[in-house]
GUVEXDO-284173 format. One record per residue (C-alpha): residue in three letters; y, z, x. Coordinates in steps of 0.02 Angstrom, whole numbers, plus 50000, padded with zeros to 5 digits. Each point is the difference from the previous one (the first is absolute). Layout:
BEGIN
ALAYZX...
***
This chain:
BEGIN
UNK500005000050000UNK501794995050055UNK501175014850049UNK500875006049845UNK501854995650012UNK501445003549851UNK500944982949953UNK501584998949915UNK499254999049836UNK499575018749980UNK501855004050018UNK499865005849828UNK498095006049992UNK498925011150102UNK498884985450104UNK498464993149898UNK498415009550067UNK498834998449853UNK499364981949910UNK500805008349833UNK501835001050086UNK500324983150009UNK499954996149831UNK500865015949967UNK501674995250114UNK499944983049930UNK500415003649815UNK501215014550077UNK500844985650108UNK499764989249839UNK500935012949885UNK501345002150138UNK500394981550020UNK500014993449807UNK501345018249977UNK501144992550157UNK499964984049935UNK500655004649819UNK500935014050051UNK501024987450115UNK500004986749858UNK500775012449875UNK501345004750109UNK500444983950060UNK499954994049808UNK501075016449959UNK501454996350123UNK499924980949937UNK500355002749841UNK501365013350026UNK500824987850086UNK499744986549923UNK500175006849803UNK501365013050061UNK501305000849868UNK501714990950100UNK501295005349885UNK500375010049847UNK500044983349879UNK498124997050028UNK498945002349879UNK498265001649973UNK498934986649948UNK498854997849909UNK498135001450058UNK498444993449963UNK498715010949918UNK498574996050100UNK499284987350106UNK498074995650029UNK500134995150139UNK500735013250070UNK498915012049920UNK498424988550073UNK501045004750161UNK499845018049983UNK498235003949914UNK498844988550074UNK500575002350211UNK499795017749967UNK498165000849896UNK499354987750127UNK500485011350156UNK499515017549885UNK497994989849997UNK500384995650194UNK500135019050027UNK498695005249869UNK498684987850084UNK500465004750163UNK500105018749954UNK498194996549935UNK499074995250147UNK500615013050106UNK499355012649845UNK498174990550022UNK500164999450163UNK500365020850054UNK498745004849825UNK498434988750021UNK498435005850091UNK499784998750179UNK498214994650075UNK499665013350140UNK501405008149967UNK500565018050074UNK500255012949854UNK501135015950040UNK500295011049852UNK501945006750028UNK500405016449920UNK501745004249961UNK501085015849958UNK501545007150040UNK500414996150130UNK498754993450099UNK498614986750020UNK498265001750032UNK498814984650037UNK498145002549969UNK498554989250109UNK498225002249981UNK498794998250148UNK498454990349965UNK499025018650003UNK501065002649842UNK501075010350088UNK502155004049923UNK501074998850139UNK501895003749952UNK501464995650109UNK501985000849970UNK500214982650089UNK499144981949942UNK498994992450113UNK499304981349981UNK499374987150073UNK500654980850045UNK499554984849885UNK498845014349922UNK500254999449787UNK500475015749949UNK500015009449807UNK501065014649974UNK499725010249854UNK501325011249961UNK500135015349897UNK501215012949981UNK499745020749979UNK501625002749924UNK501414988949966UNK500384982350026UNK499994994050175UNK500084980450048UNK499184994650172UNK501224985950104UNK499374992150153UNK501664989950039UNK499174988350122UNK498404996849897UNK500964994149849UNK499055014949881UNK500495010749878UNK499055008349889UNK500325018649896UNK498875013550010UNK499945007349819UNK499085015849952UNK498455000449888UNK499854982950038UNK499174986750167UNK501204984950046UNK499284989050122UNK500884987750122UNK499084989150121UNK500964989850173UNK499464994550174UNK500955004150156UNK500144986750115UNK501135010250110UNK499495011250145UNK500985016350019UNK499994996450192UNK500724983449964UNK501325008549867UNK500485011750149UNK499615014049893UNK499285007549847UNK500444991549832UNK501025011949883UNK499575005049827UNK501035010249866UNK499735005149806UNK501464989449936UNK500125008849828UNK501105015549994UNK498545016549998UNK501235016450019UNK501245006650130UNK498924995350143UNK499724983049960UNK500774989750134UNK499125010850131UNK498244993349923UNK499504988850155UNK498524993650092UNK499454989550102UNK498854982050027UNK499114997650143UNK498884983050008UNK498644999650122UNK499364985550078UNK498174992849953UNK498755010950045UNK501325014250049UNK499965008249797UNK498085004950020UNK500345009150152UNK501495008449926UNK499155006549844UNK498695003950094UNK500945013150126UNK501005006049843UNK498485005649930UNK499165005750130UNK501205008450103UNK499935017049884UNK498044999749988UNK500224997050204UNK501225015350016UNK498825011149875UNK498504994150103UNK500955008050141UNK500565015349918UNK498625004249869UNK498214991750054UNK499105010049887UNK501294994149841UNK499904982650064UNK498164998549997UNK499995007049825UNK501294985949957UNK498934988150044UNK498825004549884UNK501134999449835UNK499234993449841UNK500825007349859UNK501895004649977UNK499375019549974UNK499284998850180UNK501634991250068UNK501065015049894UNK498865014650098UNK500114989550146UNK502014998749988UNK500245018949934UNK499265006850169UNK500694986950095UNK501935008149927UNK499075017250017UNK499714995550184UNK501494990450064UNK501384995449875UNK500704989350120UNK498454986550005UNK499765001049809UNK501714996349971UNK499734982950102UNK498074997649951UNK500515001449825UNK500774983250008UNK498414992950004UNK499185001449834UNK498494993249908UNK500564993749833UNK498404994649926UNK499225015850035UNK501205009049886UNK499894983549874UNK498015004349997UNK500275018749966UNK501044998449869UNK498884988449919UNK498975012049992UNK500875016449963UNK501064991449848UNK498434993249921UNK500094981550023UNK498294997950034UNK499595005149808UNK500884982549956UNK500124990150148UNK498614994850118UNK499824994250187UNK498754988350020UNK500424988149838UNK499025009349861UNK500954999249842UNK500345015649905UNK501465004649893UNK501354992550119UNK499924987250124UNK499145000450150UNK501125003850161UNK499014987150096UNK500724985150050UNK501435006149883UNK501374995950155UNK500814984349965UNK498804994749875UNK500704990349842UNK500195012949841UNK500034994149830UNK500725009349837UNK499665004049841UNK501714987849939UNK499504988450144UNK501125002950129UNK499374999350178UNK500535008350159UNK499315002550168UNK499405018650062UNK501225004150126UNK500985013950050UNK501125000849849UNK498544995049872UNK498695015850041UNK501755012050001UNK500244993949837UNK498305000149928UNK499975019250082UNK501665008549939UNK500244987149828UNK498094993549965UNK500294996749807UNK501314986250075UNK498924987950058UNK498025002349931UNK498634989350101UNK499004986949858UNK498615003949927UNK500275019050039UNK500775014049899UNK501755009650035UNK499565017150017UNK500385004050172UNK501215014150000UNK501654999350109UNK500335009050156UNK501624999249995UNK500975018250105UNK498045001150037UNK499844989750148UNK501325000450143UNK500584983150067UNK499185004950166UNK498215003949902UNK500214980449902UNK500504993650167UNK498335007750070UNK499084995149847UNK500364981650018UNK499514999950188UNK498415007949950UNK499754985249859UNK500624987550139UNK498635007150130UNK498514999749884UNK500404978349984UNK500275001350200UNK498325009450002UNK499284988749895UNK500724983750120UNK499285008650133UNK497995001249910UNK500254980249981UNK500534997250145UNK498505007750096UNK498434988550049
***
């Protein structure tokens, strides 16, 4: 890759480091241009005719006018609805093009709250690992999902043309590839929350920090490993008893004498959580398993297998895909959207499940299709 080098034509936008940005700054530059142009022909129009219809001396008089004129009207109707489709069309593809899916694509779930940002990875052992600063990786497709824990936030990457909010109760999504380097940037990439969140808003910052190929693995790698390394150091005994973690009540004991022992190394081993784990207790200990099997038997709801990003079809005939905002939904308002051919009597959890315990409830639904890849995939 050529070194990265700013042009004139950023003078009014942070430099294009994403495939999203360009068409981003081109219907910007678009909208800038078509406003300069009229706002220059109005005023040029406006002096004109103050000179040229000025009244030169008190025995003028008004004349009469005409009271409309279609071709004039043509002038100003049709000019303006064709460039308001220009924009919509252009506006349009850059929607598609930041919201479709992404083959291969990196997802990092990015929590938000006052006022700070938290970016969420998983390891391919199914391991959480949560860091303040995002870190991804060149020509590498990438899906954020964004959620918020308390009021509206709105994630800007200036240079990668996105913008998306993070909304409580609710998943947005918003997908992009950086074709930048931060080494060829010169630096990290900056990111805000660009909608107003409380008295400490403009001091709600991070960072971007795009690896090169090859470099991200090695990244997430040390970020995960580097507190199991330190408590491998510190607490043998504790680390060996980490490694053997199979439930979420074995990784609680484990992390309650770990805080017992050294509050220090909990406080940065606690980072690294196990999602599904807690997903599979609860599915337990709230009694889905009455309603709701694992390995595709049908009982009085549908079965969680291969329920992630599966096609779902309702009792009026509306269809949706299971995603993140689809299972919250059918979890905290399940009369909303009733599965055919079954019956709505699953009771809502609403104020009964934390956001943290649905977040860990869809990783666990996620991981039994991943486990299920995996069985198919073996000889």
């Amino acid at each position: 890759m050529s070194p990265y080098i700013p042009t004139l034509a950023n003078w009014l936008m942070a430099p294009e480091a994403s495939d999203v940005a360009g068409d981003v700054h081109g219907l910007y530059y678009f909208l800038v241009y078509v406003s300069g142009f009229f706002f220059l022909a109005i005023i040029a129009l406006m002096v004109v005719f103050t000179l040229k219809y000025r009244r030169r001396s008190p025995k003028d008089k008004a004349q009469k006018t005409p009271t409309h004129h279609y071709g004039l009207e043509a002038a100003w109707s049709i000019p303006p609805l064709v460039i308001v489709i220009v924009v919509f069309v252009l506006g349009l593809k850059g929607f598609i093009g930041m919201s479709g899916r992404r083959a291969n694509a990196l997802e990092v779930k990015v929590n938000a709250w006052q006022w700070n940002w938290e970016f969420v990875y998983t390891t391919p052992e199914g391991v959480e690992v949560r860091v303040p600063e995002l870190h991804l990786e060149v020509d590498r497709p990438v899906v954020l999902t964004l959620n918020s824990q308390d009021v509206i936030h709105s994630l800007w990457i200036p240079a990668f043309g996105v913008k998306r909010d993070a909304v409580p109760g609710r998943y947005n999504k918003i997908a992009f590839t950086p074709t930048v380097t931060s080494a060829e940037h010169g630096s990290p990439f900056p990111l805000l929350c660009t909608e107003y969140c409380g008295t400490q808003h403009s001091t709600m910052l991070s960072t971007v920090t795009v690896h090169e190929r090859g470099m991200f693995e090695v990244w997430l790698k040390e970020a995960s490993k580097a507190p199991l390394d330190e408590l491998q150091k510190q607490a043998p005994e504790l680390y060996a008893q980490y490694l053997k973690i199979t439930t979420n009540e074995q990784f609680q004991q484990f992390m309650d004498a770990l805080k017992a022992d050294n509050p220090e190394l909990h406080e940065k081993v606690d980072k690294l959580q196990r999602p599904a784990l807690v997903g599979a207790e609860l599915y337990t200990a709230k009694g889905c398993a009455q309603c709701h099997s694992t390995d595709g038997t049908r009982l009085t709801g549908p079965s969680l297998k291969g329920l992630w990003g599966a096609k779902r079809v309702f009792t009026d005939g509306a269809e949706a895909e299971a995603d993140e905002n689809y299972i919250r939904s059918a979890i905290v308002n399940p009369m909303e959207t009733i599965v055919s051919t079954y019956q709505g009597v699953m009771p809502s959890y609403q104020g009964k499940l934390s956001d943290p315990q649905i977040d860990a409830f869809i990783a666990y639904i996620r991981s039994l299709d991943e486990a299920a890849e995996q069985d198919n995939n073996q000889p």
